[in-house]
mmCIF file as gemmi writes it, N, C-alpha and C atoms, coordinates in Angstrom:
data_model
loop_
_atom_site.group_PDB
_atom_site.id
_atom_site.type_symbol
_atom_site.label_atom_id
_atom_site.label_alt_id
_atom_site.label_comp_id
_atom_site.label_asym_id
_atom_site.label_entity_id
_atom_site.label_seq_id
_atom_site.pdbx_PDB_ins_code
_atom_site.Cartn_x
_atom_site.Cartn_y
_atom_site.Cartn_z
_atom_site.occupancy
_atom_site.B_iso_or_equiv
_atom_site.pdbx_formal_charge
_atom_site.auth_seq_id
_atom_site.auth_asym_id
_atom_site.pdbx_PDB_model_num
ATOM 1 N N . UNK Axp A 1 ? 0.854 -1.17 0 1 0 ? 1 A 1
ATOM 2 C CA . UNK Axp A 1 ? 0 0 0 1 0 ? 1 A 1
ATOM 3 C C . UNK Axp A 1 ? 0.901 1.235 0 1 0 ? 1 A 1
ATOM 4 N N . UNK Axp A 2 ? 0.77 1.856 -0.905 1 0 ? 2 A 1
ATOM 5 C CA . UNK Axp A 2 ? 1.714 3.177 -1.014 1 0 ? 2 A 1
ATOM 6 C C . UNK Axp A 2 ? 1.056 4.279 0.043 1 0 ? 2 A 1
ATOM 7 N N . UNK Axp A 3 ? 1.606 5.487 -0.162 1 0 ? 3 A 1
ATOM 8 C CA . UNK Axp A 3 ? 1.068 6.859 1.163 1 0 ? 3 A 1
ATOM 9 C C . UNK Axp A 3 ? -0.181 7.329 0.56 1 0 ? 3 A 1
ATOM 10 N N . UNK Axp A 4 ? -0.402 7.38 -0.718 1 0 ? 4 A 1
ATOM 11 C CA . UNK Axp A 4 ? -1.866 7.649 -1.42 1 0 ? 4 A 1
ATOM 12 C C . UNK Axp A 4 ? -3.244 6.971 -0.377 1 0 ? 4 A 1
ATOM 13 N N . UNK Axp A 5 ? -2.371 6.029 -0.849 1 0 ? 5 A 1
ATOM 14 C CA . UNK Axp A 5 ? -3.475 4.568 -0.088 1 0 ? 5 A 1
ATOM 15 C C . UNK Axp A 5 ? -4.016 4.762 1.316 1 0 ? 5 A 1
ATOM 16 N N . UNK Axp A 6 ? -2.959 5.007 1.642 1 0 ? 6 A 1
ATOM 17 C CA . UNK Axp A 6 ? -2.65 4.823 3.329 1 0 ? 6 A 1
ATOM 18 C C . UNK Axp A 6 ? -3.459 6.708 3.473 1 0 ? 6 A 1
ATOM 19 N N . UNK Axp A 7 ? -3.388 7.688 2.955 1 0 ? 7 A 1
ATOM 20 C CA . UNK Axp A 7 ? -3.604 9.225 3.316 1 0 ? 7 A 1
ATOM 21 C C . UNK Axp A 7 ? -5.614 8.719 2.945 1 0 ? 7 A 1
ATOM 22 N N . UNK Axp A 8 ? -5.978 8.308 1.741 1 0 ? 8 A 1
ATOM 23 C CA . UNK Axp A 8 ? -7.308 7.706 1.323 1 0 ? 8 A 1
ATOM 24 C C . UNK Axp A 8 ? -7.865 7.229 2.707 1 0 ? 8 A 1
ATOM 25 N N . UNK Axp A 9 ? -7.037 6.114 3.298 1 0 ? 9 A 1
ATOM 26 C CA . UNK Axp A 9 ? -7.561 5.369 4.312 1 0 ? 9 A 1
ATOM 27 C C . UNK Axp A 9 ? -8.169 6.563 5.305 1 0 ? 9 A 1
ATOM 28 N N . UNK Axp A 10 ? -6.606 7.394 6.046 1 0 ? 10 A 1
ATOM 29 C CA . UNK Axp A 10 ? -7.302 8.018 6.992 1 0 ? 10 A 1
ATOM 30 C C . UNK Axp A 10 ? -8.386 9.28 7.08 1 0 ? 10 A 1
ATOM 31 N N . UNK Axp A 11 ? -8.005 9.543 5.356 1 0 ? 11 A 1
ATOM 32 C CA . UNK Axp A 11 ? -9.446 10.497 5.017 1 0 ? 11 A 1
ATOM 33 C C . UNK Axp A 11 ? -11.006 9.901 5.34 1 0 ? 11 A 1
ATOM 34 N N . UNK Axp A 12 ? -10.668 8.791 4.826 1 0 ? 12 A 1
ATOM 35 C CA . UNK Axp A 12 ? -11.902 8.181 5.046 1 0 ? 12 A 1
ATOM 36 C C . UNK Axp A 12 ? -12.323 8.05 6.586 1 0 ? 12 A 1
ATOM 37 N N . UNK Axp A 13 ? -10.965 7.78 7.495 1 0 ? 13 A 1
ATOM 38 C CA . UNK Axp A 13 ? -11.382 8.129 8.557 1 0 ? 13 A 1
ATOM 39 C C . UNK Axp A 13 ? -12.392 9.24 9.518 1 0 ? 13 A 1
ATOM 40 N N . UNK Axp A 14 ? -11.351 9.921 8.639 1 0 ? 14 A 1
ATOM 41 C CA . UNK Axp A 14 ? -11.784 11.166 9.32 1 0 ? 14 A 1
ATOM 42 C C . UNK Axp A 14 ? -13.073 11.468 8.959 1 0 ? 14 A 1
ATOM 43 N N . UNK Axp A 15 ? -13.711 11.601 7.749 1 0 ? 15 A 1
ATOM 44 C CA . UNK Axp A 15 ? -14.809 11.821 7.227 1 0 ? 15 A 1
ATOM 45 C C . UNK Axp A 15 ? -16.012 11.047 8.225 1 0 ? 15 A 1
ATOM 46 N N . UNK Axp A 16 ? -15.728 10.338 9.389 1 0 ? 16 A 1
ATOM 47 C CA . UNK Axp A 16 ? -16.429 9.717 9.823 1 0 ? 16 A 1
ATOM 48 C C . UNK Axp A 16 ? -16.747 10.046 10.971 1 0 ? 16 A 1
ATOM 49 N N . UNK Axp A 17 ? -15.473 10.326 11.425 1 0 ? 17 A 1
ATOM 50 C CA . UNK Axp A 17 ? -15.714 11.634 12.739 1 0 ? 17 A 1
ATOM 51 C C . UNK Axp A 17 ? -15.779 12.709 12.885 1 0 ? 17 A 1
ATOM 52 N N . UNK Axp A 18 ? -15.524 13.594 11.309 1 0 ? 18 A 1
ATOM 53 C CA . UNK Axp A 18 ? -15.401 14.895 11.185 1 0 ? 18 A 1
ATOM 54 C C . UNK Axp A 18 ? -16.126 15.178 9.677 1 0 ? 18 A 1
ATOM 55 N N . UNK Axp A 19 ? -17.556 15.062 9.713 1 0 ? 19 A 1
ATOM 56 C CA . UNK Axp A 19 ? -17.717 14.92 8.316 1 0 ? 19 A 1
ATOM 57 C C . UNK Axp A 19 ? -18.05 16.356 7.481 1 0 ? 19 A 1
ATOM 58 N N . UNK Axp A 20 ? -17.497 17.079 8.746 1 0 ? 20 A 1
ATOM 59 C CA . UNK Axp A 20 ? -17.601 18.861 8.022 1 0 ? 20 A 1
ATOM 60 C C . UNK Axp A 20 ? -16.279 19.384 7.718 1 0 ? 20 A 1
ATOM 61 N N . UNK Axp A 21 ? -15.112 18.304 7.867 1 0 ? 21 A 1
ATOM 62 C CA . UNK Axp A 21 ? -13.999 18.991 7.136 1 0 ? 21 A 1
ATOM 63 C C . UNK Axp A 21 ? -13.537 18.73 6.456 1 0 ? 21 A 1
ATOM 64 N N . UNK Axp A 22 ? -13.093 19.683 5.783 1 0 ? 22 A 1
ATOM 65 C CA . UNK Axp A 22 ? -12.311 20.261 4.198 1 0 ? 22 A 1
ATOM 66 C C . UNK Axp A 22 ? -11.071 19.479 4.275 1 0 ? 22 A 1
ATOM 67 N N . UNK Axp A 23 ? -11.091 18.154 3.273 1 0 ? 23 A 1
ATOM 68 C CA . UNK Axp A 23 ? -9.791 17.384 3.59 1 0 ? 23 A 1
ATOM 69 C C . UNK Axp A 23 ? -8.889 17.951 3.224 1 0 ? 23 A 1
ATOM 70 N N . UNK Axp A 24 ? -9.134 18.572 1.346 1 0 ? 24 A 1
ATOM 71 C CA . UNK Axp A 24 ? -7.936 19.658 0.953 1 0 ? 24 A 1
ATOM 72 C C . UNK Axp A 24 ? -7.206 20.584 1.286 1 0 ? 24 A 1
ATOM 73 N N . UNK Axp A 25 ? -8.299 21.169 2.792 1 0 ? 25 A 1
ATOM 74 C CA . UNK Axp A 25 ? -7.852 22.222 3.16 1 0 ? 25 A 1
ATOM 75 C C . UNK Axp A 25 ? -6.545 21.946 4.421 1 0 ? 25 A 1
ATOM 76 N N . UNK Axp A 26 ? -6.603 20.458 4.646 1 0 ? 26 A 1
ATOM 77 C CA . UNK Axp A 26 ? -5.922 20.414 6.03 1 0 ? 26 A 1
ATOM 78 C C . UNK Axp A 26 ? -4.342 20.348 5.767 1 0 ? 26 A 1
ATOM 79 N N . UNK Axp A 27 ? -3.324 21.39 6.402 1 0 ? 27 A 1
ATOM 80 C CA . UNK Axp A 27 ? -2.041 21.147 6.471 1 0 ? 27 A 1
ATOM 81 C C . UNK Axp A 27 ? -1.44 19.715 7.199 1 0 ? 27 A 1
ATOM 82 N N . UNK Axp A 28 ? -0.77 19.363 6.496 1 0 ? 28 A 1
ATOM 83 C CA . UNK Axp A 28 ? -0.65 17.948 6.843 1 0 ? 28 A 1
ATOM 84 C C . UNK Axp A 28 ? 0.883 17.946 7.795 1 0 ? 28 A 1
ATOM 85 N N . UNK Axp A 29 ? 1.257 18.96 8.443 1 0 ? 29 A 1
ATOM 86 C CA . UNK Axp A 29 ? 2.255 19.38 9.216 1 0 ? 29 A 1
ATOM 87 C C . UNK Axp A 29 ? 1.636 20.059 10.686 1 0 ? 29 A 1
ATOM 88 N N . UNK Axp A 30 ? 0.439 20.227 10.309 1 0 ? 30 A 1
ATOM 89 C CA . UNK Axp A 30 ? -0.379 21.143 11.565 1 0 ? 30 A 1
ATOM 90 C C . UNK Axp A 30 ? -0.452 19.887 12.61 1 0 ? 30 A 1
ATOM 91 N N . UNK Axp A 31 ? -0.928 20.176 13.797 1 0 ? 31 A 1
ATOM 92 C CA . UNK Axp A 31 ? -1.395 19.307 14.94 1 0 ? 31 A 1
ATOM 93 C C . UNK Axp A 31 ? -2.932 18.432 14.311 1 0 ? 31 A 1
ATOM 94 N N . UNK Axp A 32 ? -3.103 17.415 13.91 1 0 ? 32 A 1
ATOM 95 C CA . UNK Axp A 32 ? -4.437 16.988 13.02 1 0 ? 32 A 1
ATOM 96 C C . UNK Axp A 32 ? -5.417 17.738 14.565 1 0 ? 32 A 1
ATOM 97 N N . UNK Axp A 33 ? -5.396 16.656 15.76 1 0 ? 33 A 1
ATOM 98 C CA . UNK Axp A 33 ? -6.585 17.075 16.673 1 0 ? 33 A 1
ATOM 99 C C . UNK Axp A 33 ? -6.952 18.425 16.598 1 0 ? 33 A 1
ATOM 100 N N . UNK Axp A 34 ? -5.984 19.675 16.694 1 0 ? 34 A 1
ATOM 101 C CA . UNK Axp A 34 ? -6.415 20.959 16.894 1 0 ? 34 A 1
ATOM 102 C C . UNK Axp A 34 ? -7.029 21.521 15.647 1 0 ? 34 A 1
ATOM 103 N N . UNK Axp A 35 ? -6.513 20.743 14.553 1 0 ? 35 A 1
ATOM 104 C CA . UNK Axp A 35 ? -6.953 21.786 12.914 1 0 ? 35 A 1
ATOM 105 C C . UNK Axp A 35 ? -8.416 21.118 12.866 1 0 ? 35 A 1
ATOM 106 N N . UNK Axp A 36 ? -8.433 19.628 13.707 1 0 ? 36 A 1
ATOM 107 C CA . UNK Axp A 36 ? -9.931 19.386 13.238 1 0 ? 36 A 1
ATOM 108 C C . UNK Axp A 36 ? -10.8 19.946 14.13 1 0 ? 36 A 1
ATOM 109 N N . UNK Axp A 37 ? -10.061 20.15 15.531 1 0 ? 37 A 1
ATOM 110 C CA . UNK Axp A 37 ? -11.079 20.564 16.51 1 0 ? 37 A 1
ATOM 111 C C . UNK Axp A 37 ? -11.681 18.942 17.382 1 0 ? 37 A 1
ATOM 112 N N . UNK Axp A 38 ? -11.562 18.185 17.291 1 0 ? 38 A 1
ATOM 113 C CA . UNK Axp A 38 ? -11.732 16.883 17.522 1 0 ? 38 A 1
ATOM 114 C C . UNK Axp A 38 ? -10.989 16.295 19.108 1 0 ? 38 A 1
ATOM 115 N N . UNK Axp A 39 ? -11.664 15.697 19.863 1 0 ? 39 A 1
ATOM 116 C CA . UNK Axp A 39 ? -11.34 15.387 21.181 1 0 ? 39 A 1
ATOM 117 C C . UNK Axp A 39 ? -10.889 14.102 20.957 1 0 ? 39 A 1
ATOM 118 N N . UNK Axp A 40 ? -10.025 13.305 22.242 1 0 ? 40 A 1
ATOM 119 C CA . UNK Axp A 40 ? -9.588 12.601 22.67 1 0 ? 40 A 1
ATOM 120 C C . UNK Axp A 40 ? -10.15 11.304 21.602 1 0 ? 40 A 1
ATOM 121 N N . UNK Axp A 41 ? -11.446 11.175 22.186 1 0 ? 41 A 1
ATOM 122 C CA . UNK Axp A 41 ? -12.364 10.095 21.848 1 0 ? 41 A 1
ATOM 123 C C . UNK Axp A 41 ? -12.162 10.033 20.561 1 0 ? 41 A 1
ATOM 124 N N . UNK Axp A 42 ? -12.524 11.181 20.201 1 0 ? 42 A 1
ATOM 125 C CA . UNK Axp A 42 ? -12.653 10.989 18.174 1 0 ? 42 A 1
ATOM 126 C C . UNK Axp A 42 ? -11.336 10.663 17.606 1 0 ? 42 A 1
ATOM 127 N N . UNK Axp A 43 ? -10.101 11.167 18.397 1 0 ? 43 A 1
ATOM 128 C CA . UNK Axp A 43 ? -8.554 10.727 17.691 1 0 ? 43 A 1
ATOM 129 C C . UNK Axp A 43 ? -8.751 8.921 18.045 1 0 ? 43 A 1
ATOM 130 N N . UNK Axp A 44 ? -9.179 8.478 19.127 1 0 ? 44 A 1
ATOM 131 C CA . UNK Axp A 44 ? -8.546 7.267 19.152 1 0 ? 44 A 1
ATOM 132 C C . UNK Axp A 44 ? -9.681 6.958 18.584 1 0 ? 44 A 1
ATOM 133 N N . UNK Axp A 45 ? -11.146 7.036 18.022 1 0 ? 45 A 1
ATOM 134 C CA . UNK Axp A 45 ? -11.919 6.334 17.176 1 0 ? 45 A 1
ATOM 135 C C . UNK Axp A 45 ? -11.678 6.284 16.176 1 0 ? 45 A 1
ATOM 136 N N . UNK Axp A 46 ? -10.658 7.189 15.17 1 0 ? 46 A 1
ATOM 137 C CA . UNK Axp A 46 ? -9.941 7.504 14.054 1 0 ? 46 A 1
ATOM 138 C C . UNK Axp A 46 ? -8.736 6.009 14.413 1 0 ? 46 A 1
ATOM 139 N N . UNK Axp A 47 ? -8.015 6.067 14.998 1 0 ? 47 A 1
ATOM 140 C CA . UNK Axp A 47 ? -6.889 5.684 14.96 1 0 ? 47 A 1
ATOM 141 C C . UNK Axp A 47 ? -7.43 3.621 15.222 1 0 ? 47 A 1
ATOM 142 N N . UNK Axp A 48 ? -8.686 3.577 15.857 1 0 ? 48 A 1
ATOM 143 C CA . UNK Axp A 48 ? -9.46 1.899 16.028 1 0 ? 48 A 1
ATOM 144 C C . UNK Axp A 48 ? -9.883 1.719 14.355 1 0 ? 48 A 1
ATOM 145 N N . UNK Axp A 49 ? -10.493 2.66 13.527 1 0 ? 49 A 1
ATOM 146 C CA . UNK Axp A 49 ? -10.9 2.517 12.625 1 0 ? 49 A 1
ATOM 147 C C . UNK Axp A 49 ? -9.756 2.266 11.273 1 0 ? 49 A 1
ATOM 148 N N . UNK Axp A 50 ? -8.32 3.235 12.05 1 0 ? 50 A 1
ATOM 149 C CA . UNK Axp A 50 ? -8.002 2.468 11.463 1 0 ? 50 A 1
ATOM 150 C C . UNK Axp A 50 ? -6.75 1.288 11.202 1 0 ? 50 A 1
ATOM 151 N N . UNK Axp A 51 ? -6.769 0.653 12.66 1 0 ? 51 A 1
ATOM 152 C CA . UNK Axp A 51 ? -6.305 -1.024 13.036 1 0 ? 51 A 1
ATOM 153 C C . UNK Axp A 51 ? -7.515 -1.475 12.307 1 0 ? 51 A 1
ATOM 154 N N . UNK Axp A 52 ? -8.601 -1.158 12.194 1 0 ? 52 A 1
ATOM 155 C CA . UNK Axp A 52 ? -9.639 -2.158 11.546 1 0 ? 52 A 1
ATOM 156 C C . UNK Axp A 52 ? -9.256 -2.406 10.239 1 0 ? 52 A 1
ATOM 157 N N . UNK Axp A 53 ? -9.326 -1.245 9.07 1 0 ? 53 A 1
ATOM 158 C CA . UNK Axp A 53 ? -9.114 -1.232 7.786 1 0 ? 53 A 1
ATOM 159 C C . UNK Axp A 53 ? -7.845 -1.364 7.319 1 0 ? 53 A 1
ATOM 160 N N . UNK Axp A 54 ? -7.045 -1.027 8.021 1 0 ? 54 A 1
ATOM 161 C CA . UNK Axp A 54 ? -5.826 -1.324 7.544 1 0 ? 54 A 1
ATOM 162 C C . UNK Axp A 54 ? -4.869 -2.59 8.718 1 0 ? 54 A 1
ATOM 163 N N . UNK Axp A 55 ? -5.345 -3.148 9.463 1 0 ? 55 A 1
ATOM 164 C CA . UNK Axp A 55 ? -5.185 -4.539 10.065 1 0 ? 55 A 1
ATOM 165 C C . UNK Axp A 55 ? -3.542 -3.64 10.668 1 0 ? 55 A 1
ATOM 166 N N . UNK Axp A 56 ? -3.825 -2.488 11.258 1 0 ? 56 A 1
ATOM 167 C CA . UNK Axp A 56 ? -2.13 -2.137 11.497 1 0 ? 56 A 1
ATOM 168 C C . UNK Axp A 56 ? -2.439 -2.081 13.161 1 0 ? 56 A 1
ATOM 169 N N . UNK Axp A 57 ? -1.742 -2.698 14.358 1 0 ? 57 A 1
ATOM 170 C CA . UNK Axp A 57 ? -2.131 -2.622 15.293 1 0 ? 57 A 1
ATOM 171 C C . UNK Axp A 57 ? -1.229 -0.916 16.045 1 0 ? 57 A 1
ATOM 172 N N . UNK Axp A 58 ? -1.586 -0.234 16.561 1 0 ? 58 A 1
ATOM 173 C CA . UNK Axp A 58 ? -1.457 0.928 16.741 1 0 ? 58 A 1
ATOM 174 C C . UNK Axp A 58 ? -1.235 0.979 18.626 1 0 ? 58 A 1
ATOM 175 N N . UNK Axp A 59 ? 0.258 0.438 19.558 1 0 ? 59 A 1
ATOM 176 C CA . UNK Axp A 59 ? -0.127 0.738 20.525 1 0 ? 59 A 1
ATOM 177 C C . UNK Axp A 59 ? -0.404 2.268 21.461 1 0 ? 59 A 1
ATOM 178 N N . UNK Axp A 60 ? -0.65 2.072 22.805 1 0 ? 60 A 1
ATOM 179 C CA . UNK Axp A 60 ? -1.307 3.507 22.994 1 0 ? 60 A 1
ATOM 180 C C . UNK Axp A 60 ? -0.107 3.974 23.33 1 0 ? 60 A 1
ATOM 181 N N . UNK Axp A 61 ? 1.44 3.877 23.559 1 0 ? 61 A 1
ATOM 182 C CA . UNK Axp A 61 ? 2.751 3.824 23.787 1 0 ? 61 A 1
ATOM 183 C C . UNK Axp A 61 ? 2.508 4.947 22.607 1 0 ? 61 A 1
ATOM 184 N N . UNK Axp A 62 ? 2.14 4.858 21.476 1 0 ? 62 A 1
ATOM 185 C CA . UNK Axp A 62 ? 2.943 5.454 20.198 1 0 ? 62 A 1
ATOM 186 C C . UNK Axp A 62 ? 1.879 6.427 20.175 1 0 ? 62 A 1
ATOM 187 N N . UNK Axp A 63 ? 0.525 6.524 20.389 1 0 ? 63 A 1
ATOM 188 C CA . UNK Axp A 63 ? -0.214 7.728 20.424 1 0 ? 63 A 1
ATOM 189 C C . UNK Axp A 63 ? 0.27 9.027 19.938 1 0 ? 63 A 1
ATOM 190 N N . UNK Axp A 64 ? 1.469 9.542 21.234 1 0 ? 64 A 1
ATOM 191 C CA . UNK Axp A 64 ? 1.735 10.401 21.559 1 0 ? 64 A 1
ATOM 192 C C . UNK Axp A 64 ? 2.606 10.82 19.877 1 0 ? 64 A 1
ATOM 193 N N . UNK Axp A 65 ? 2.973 10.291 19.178 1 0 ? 65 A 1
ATOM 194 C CA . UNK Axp A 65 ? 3.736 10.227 17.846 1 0 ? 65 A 1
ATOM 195 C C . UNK Axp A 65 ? 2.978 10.478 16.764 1 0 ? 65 A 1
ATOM 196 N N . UNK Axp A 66 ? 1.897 10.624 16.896 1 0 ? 66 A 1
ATOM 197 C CA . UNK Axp A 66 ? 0.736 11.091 15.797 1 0 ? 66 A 1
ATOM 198 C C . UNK Axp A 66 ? 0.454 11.951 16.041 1 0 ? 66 A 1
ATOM 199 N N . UNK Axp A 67 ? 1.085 13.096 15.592 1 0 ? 67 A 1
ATOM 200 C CA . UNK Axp A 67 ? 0.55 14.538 16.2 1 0 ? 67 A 1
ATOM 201 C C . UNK Axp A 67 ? -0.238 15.181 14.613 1 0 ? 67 A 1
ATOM 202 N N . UNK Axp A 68 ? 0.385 14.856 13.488 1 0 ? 68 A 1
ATOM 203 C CA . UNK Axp A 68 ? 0.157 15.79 12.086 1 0 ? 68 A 1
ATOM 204 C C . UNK Axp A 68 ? -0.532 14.281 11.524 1 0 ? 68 A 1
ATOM 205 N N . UNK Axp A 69 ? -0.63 14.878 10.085 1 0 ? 69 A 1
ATOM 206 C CA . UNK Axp A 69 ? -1.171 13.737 8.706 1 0 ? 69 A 1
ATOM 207 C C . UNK Axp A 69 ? 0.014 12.972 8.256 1 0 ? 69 A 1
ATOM 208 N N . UNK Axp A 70 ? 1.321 14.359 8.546 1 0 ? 70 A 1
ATOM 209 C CA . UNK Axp A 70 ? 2.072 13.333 8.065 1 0 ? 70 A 1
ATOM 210 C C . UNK Axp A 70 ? 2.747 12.466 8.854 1 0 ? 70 A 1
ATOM 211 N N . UNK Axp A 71 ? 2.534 12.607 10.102 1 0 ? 71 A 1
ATOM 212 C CA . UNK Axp A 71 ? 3.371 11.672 11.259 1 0 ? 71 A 1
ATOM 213 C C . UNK Axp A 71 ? 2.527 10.081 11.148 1 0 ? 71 A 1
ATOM 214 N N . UNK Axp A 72 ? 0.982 10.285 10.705 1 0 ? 72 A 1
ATOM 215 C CA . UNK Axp A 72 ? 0.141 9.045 10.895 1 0 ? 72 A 1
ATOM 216 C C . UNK Axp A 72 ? 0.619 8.667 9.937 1 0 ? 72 A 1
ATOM 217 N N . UNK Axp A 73 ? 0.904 9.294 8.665 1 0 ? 73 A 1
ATOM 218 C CA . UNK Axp A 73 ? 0.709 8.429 7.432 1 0 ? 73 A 1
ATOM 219 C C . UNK Axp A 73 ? 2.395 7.447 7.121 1 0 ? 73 A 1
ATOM 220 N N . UNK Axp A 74 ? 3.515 8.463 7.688 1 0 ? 74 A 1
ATOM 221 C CA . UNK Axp A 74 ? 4.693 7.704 8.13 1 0 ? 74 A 1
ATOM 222 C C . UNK Axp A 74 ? 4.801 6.896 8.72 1 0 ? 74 A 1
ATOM 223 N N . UNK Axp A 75 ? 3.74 6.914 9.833 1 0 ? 75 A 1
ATOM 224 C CA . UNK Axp A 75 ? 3.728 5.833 11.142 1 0 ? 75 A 1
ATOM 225 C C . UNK Axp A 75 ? 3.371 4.388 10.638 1 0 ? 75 A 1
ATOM 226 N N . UNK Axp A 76 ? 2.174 4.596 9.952 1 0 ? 76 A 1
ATOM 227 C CA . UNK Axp A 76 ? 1.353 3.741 9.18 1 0 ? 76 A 1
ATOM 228 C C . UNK Axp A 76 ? 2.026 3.118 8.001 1 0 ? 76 A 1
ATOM 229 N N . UNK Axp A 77 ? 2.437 3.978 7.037 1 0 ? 77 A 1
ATOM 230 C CA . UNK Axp A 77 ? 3.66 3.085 6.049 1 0 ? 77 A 1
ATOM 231 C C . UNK Axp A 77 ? 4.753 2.2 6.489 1 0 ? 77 A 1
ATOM 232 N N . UNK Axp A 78 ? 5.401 2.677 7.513 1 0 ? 78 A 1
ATOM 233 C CA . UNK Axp A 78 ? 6.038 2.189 8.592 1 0 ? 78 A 1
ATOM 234 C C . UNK Axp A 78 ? 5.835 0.488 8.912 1 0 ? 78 A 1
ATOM 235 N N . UNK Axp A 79 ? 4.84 0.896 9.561 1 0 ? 79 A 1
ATOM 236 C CA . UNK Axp A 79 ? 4.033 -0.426 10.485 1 0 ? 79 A 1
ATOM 237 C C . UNK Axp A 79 ? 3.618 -1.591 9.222 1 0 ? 79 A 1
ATOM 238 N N . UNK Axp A 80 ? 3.276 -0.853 8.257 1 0 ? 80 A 1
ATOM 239 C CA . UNK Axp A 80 ? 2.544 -2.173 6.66 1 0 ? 80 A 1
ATOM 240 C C . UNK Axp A 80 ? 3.921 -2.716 6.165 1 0 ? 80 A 1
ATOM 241 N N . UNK Axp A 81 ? 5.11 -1.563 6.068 1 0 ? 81 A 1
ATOM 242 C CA . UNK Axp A 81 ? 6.35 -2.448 5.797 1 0 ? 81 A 1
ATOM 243 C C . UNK Axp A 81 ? 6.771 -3.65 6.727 1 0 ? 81 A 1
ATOM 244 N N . UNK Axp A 82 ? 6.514 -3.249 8.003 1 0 ? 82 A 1
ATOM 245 C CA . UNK Axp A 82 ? 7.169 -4.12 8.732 1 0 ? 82 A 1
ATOM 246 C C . UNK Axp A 82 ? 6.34 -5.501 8.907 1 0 ? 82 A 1
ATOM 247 N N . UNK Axp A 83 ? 5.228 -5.94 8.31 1 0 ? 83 A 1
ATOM 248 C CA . UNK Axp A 83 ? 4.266 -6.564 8.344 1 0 ? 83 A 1
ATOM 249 C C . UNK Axp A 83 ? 3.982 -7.123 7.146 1 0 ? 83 A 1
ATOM 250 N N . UNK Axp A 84 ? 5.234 -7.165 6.178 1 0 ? 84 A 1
ATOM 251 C CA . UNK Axp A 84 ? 5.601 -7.695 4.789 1 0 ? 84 A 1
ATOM 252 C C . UNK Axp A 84 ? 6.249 -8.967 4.995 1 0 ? 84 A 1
């Protein structure tokens, strides 16, 4: 799965907990929780949804390492390589 794939995935995420934001619009270097406005709950319902779809297990150790789009989507390419 390339970063396309993997950025698709967590759009889709997001669209699920945040279905009023502008995906184009989001800096993918910003803090994601604060640009979406989104609490606790909704990051880790984002982040269950997606160990579901993308079978990547995500511990709560590494949380703290997902701060932007692009830290998840590194994290996440990351984790599918190592699972080759």
């Amino acid at each position: 799965m390339n970063t396309d794939e993997i950025k698709q995935q967590i759009f889709n995420g997001l669209i699920d907990i945040a279905p009023e934001v502008e995906l184009d619009e989001l800096d993918p270097n910003e803090n994601l929780r604060e640009e979406l406005d989104i609490d606790s709950y909704d990051f880790l319902s984002l982040l269950i949804g997606l160990n579901e779809s993308l079978g990547v297990e995500i511990p709560e150790t590494d949380y703290e390492k997902l701060v932007s789009l692009t830290d998840l989507v590194a994290y996440l390419a990351a984790k599918l390589d190592e699972s080759r």
